[in-house]
N, CA, C and O atoms as a Tripos MOL2 file, in Angstrom:
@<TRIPOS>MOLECULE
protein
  228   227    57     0     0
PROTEIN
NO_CHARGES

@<TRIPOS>ATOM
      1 N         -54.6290  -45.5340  -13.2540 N.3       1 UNK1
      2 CA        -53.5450  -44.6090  -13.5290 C.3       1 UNK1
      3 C         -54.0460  -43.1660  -13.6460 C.2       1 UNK1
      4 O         -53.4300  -42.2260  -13.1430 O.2       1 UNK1
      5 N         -55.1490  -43.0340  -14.3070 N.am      2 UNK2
      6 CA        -55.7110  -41.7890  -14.2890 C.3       2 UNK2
      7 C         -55.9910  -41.0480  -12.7420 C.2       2 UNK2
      8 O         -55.7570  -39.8660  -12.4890 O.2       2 UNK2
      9 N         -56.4390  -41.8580  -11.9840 N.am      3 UNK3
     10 CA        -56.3560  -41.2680  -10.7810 C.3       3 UNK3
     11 C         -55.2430  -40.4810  -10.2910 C.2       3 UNK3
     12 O         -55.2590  -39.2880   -9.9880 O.2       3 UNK3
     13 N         -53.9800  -41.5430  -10.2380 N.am      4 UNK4
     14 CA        -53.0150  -41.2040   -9.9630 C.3       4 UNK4
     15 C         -52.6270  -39.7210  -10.4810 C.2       4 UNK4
     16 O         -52.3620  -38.7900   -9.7200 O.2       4 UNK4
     17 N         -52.6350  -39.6500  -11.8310 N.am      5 UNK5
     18 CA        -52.0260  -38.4870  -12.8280 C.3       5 UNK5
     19 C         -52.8830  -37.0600  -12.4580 C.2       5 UNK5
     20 O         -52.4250  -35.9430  -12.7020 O.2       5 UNK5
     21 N         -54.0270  -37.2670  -11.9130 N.am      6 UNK6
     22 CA        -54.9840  -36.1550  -11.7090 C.3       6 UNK6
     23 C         -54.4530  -35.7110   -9.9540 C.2       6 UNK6
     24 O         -54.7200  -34.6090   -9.4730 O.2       6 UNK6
     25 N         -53.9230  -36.4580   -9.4260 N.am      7 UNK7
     26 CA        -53.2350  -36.2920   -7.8530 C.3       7 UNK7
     27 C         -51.9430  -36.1880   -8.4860 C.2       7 UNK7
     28 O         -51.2040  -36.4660   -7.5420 O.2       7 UNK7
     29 N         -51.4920  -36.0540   -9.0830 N.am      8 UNK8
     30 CA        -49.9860  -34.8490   -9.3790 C.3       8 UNK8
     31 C         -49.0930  -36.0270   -8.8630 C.2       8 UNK8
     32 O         -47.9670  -35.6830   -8.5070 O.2       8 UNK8
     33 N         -49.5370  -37.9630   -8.7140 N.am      9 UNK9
     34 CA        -48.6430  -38.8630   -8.2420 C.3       9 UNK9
     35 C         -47.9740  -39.4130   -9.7460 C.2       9 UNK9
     36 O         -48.2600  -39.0880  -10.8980 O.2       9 UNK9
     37 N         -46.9090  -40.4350   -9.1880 N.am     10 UNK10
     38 CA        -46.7500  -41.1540  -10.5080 C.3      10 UNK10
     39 C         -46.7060  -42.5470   -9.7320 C.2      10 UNK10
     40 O         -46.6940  -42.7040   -8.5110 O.2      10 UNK10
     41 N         -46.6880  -43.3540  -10.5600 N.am     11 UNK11
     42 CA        -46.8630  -45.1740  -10.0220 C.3      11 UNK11
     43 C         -45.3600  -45.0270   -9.3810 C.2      11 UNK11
     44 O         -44.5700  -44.0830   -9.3650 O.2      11 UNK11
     45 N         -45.3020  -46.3530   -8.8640 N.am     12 UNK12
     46 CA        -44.1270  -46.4520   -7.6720 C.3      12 UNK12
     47 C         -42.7740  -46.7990   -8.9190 C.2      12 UNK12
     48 O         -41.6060  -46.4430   -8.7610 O.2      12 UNK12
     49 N         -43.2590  -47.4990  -10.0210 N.am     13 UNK13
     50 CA        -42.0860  -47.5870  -11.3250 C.3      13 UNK13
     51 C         -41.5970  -46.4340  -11.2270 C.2      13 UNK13
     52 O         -40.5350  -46.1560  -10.6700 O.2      13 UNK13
     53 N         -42.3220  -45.7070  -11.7470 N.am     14 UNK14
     54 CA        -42.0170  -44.6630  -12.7720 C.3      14 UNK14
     55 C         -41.2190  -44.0480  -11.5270 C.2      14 UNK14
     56 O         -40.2570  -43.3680  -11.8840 O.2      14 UNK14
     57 N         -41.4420  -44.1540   -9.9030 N.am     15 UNK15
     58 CA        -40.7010  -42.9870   -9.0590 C.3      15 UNK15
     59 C         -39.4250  -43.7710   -8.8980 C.2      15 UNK15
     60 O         -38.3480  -43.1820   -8.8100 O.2      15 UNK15
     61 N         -39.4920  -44.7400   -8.8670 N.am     16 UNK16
     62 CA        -37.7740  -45.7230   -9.2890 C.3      16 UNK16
     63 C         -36.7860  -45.5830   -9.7120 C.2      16 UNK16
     64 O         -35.6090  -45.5950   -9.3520 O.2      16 UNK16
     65 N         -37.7770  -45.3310  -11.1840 N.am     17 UNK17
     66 CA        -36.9200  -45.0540  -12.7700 C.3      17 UNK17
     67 C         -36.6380  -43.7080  -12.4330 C.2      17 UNK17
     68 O         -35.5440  -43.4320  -12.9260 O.2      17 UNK17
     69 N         -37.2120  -42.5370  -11.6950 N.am     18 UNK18
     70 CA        -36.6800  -41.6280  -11.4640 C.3      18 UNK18
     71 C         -35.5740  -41.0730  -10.5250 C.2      18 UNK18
     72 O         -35.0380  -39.9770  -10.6850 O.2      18 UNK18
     73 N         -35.1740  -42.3140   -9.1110 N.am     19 UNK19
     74 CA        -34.5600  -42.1260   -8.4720 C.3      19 UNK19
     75 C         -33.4380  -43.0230   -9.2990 C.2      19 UNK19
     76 O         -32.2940  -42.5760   -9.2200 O.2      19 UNK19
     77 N         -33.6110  -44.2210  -10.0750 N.am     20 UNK20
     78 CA        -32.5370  -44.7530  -10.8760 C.3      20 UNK20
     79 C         -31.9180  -43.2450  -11.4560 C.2      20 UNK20
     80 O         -30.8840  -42.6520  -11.1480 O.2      20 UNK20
     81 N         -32.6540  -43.0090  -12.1110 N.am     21 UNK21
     82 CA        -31.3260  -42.0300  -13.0370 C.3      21 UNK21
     83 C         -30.5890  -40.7820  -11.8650 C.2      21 UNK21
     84 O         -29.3720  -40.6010  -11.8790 O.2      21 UNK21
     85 N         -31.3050  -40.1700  -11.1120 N.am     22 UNK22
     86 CA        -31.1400  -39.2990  -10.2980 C.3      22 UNK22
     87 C         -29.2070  -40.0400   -9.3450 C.2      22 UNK22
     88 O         -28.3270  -39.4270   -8.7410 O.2      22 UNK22
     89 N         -29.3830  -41.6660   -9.7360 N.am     23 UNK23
     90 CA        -28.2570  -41.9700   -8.3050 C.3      23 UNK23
     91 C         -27.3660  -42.3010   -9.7700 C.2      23 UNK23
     92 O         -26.1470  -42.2970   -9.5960 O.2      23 UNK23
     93 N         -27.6740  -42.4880  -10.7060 N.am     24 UNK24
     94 CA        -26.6050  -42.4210  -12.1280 C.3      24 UNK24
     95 C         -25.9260  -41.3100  -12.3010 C.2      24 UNK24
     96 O         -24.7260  -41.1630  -12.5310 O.2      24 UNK24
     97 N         -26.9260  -40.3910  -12.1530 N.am     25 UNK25
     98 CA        -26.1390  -38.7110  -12.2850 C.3      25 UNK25
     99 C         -25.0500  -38.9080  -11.3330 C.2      25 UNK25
    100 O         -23.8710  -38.7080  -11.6260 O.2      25 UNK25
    101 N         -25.4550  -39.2990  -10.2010 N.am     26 UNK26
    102 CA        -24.4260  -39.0620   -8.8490 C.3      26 UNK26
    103 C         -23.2640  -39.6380   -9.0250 C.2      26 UNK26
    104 O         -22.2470  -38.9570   -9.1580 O.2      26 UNK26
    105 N         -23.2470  -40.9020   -9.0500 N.am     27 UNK27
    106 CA        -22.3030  -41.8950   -9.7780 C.3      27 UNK27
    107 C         -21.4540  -41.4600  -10.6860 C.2      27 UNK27
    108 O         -20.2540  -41.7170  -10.5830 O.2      27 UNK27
    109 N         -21.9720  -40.7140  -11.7400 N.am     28 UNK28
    110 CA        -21.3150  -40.6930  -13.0400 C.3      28 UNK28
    111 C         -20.5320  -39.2200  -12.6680 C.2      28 UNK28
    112 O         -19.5570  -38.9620  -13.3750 O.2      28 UNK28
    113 N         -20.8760  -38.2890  -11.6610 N.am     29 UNK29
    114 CA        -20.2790  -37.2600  -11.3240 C.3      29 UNK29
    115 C         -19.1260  -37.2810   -9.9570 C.2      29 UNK29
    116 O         -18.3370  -36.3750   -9.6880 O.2      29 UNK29
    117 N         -19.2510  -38.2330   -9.4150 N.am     30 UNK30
    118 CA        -18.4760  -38.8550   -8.0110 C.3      30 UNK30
    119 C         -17.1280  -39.4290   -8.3070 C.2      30 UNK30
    120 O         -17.1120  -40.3410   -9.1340 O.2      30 UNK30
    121 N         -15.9910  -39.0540   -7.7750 N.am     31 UNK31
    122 CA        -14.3680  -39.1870   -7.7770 C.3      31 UNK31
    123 C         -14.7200  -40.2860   -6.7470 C.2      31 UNK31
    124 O         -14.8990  -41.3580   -7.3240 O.2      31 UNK31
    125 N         -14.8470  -40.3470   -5.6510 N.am     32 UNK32
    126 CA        -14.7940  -41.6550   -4.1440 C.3      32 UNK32
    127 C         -14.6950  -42.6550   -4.3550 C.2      32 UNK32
    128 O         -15.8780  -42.9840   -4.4350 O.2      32 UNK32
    129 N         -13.8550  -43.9500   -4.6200 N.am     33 UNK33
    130 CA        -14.1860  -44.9900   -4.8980 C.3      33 UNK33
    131 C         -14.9570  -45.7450   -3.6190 C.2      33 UNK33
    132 O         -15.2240  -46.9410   -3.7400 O.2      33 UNK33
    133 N         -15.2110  -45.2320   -2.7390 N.am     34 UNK34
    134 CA        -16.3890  -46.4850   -1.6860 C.3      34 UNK34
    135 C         -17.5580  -45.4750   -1.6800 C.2      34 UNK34
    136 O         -18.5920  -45.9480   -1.2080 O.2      34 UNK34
    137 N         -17.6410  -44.0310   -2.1490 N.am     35 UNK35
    138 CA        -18.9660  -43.7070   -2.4620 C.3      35 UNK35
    139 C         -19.1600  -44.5830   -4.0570 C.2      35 UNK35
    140 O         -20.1540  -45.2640   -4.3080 O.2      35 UNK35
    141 N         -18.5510  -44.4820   -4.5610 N.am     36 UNK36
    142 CA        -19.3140  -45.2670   -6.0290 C.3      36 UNK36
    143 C         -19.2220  -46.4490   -5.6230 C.2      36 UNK36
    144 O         -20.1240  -46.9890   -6.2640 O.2      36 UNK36
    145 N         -18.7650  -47.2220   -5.0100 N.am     37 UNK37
    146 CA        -19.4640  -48.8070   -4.3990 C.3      37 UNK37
    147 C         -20.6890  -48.5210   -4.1730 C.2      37 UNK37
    148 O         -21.5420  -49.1310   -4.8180 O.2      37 UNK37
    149 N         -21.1920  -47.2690   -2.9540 N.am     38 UNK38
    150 CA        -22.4290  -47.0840   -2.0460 C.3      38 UNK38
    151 C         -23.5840  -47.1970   -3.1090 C.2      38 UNK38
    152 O         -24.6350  -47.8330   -3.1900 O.2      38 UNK38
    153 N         -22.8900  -46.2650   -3.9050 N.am     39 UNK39
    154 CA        -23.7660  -45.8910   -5.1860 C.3      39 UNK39
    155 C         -24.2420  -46.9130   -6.3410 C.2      39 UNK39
    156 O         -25.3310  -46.8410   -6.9100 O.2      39 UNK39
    157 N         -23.3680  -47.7570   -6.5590 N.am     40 UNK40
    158 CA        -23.6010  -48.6280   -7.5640 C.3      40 UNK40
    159 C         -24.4640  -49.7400   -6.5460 C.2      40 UNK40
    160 O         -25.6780  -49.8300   -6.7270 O.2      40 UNK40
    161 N         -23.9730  -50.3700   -5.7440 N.am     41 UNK41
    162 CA        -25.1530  -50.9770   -4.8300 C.3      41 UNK41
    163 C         -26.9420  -50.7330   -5.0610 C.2      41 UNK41
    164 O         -27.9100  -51.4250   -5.3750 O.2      41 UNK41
    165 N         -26.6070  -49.0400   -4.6180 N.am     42 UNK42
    166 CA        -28.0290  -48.8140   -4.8300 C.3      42 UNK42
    167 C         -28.7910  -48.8040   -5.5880 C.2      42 UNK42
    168 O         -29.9920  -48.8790   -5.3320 O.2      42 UNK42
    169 N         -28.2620  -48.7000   -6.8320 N.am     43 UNK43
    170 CA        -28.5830  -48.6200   -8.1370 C.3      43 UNK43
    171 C         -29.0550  -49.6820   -8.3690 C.2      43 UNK43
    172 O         -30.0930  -49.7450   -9.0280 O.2      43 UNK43
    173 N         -28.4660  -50.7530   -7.9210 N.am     44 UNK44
    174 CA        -28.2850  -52.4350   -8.4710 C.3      44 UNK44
    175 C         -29.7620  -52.6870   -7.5800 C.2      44 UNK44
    176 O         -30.7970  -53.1970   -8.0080 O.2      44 UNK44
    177 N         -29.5350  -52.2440   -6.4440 N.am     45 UNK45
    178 CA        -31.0250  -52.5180   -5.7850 C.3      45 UNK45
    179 C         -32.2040  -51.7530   -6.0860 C.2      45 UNK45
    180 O         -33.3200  -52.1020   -5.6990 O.2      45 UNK45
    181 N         -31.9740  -50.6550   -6.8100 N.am     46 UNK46
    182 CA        -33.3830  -49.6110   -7.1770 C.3      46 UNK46
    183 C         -33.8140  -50.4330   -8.8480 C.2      46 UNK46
    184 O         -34.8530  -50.3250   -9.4990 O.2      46 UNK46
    185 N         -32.7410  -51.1200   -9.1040 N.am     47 UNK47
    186 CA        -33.0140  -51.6590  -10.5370 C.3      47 UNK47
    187 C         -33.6340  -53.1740  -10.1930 C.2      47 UNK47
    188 O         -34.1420  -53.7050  -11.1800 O.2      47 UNK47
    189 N         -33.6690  -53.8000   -9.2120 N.am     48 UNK48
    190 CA        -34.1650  -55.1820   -8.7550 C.3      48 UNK48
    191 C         -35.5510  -54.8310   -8.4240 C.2      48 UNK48
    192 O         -36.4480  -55.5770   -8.8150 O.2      48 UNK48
    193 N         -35.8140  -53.8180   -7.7740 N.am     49 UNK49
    194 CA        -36.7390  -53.0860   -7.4310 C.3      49 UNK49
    195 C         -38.1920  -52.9530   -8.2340 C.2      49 UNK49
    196 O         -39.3330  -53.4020   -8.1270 O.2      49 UNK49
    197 N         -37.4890  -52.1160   -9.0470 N.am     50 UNK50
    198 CA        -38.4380  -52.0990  -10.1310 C.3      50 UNK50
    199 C         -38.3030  -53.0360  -11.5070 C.2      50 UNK50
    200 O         -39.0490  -52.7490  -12.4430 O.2      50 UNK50
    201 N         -37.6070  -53.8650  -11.6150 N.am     51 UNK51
    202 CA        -38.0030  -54.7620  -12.2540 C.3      51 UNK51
    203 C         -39.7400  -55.7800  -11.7800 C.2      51 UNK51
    204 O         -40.8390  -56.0250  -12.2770 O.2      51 UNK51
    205 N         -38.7320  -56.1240  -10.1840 N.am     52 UNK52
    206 CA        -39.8400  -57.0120   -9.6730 C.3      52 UNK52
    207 C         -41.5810  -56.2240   -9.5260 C.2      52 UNK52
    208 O         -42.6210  -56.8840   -9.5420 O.2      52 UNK52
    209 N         -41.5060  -54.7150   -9.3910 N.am     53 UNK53
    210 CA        -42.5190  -54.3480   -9.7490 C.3      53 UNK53
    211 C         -43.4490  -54.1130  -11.0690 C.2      53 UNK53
    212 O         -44.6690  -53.9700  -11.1350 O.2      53 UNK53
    213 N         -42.3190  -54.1230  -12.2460 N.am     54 UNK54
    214 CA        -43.1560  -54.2710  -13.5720 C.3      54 UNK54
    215 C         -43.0590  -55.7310  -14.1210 C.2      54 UNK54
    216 O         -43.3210  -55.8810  -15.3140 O.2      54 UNK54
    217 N         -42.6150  -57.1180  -13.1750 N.am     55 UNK55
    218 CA        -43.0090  -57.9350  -13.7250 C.3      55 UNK55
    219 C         -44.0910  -58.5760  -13.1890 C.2      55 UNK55
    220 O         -44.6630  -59.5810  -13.6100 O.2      55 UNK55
    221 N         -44.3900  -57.7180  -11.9480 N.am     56 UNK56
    222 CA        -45.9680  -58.0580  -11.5070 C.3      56 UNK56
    223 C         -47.2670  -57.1280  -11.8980 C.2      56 UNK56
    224 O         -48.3650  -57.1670  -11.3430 O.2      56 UNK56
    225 N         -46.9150  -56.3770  -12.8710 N.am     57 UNK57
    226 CA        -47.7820  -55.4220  -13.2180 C.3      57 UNK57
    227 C         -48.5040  -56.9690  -14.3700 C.2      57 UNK57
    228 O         -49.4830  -56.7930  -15.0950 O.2      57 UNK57
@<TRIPOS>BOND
     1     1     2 1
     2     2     3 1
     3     3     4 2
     4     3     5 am
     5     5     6 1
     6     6     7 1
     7     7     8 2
     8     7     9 am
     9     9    10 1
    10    10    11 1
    11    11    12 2
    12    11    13 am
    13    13    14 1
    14    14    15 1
    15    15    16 2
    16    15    17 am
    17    17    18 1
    18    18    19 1
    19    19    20 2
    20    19    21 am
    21    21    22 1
    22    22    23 1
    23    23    24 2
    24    23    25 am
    25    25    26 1
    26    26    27 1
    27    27    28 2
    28    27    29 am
    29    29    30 1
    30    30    31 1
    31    31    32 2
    32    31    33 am
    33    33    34 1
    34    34    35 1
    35    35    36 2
    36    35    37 am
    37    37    38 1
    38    38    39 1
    39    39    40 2
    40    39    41 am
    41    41    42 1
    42    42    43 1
    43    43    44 2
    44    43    45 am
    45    45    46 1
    46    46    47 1
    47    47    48 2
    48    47    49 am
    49    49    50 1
    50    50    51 1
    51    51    52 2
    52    51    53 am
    53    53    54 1
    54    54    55 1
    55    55    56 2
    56    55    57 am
    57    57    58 1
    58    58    59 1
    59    59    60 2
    60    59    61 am
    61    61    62 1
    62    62    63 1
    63    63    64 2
    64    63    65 am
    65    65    66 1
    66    66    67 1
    67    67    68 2
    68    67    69 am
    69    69    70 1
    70    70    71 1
    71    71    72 2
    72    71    73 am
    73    73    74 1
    74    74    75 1
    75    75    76 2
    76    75    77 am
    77    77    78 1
    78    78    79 1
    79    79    80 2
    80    79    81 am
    81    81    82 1
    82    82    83 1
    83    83    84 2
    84    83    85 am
    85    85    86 1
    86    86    87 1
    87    87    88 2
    88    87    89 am
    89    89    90 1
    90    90    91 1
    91    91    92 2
    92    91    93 am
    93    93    94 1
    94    94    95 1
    95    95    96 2
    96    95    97 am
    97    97    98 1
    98    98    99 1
    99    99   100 2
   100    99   101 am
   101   101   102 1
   102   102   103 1
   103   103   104 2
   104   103   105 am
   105   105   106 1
   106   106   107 1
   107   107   108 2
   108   107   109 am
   109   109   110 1
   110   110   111 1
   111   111   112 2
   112   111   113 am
   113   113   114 1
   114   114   115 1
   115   115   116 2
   116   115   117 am
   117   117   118 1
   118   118   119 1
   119   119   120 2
   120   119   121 am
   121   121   122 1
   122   122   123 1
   123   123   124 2
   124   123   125 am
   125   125   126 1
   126   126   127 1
   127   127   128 2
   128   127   129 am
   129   129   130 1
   130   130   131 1
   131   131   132 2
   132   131   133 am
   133   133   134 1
   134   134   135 1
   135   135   136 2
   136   135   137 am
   137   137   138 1
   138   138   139 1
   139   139   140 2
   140   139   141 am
   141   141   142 1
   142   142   143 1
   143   143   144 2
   144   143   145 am
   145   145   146 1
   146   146   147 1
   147   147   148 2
   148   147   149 am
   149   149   150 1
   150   150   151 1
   151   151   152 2
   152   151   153 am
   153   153   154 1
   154   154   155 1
   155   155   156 2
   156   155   157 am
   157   157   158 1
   158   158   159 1
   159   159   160 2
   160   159   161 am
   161   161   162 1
   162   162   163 1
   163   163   164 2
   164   163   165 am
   165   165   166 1
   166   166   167 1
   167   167   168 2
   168   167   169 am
   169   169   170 1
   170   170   171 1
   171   171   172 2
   172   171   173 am
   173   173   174 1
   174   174   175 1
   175   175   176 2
   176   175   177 am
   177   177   178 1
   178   178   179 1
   179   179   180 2
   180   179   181 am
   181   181   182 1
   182   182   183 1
   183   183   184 2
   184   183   185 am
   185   185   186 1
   186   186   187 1
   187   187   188 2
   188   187   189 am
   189   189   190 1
   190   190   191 1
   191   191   192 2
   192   191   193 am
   193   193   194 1
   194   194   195 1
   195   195   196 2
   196   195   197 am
   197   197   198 1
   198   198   199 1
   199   199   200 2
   200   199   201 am
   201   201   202 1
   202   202   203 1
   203   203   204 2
   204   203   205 am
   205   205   206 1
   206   206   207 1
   207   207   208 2
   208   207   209 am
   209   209   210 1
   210   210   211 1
   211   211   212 2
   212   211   213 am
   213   213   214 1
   214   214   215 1
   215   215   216 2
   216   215   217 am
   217   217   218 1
   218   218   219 1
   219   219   220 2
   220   219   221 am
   221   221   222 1
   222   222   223 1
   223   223   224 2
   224   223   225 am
   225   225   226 1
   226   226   227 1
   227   227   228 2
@<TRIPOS>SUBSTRUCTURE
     1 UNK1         2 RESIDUE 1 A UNK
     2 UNK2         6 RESIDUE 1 A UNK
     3 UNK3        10 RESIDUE 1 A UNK
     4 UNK4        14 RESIDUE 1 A UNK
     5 UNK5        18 RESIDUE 1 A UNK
     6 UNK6        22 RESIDUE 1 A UNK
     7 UNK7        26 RESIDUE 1 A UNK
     8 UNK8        30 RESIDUE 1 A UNK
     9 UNK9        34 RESIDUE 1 A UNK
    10 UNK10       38 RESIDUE 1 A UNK
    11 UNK11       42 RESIDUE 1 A UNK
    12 UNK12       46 RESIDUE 1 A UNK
    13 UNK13       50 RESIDUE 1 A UNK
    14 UNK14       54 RESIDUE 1 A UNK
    15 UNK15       58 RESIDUE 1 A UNK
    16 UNK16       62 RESIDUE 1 A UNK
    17 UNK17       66 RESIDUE 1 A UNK
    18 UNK18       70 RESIDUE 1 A UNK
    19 UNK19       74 RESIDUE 1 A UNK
    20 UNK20       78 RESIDUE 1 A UNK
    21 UNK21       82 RESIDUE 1 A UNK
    22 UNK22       86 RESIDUE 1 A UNK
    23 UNK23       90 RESIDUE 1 A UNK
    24 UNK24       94 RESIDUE 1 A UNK
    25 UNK25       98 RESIDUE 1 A UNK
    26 UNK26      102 RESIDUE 1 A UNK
    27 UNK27      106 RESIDUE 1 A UNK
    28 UNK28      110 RESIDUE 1 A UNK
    29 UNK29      114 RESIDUE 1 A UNK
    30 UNK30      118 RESIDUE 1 A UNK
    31 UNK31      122 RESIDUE 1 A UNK
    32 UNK32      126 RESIDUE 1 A UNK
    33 UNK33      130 RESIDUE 1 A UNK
    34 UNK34      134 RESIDUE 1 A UNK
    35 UNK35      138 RESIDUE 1 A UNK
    36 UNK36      142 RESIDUE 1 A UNK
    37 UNK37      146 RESIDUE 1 A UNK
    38 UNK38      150 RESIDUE 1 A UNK
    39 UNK39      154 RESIDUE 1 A UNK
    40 UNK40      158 RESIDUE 1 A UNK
    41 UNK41      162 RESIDUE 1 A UNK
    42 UNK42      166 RESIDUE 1 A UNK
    43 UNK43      170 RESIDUE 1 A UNK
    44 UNK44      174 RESIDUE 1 A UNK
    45 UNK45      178 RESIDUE 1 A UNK
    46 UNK46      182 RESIDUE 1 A UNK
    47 UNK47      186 RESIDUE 1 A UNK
    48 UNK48      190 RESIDUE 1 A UNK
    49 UNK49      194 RESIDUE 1 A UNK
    50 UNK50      198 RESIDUE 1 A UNK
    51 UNK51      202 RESIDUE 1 A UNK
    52 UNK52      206 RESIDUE 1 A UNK
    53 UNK53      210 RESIDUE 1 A UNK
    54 UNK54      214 RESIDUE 1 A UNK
    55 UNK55      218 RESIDUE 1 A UNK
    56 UNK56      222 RESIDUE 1 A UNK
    57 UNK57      226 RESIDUE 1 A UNK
């Protein structure tokens, strides 16, 4: 991890958990009801995502 943090990266979680909240904002600011389908989808899949990556950590 230290490597990572000294290359200005973050682990592939942590960039997840960051695009998770980033498509929440969107969501939570969006009138469309088949963009908030698009949206909640993705969410549902960025959250499967990184689960399955921190339960193989």
């Amino acid at each position: 991890m230290k490597i990572l943090k000294d290359a200005n990266c973050v682990p592939p979680a942590v960039e997840i958990m960051q695009q998770i909240e980033a498509k929440k904002n969107e969501f939570s600011n969006c009138t469309d009801s088949e963009l908030k389908d698009k949206l909640g989808k993705e969410i549902r899949s960025l959250e499967l995502k990184r689960n399955l990556l921190l339960e193989n950590q």
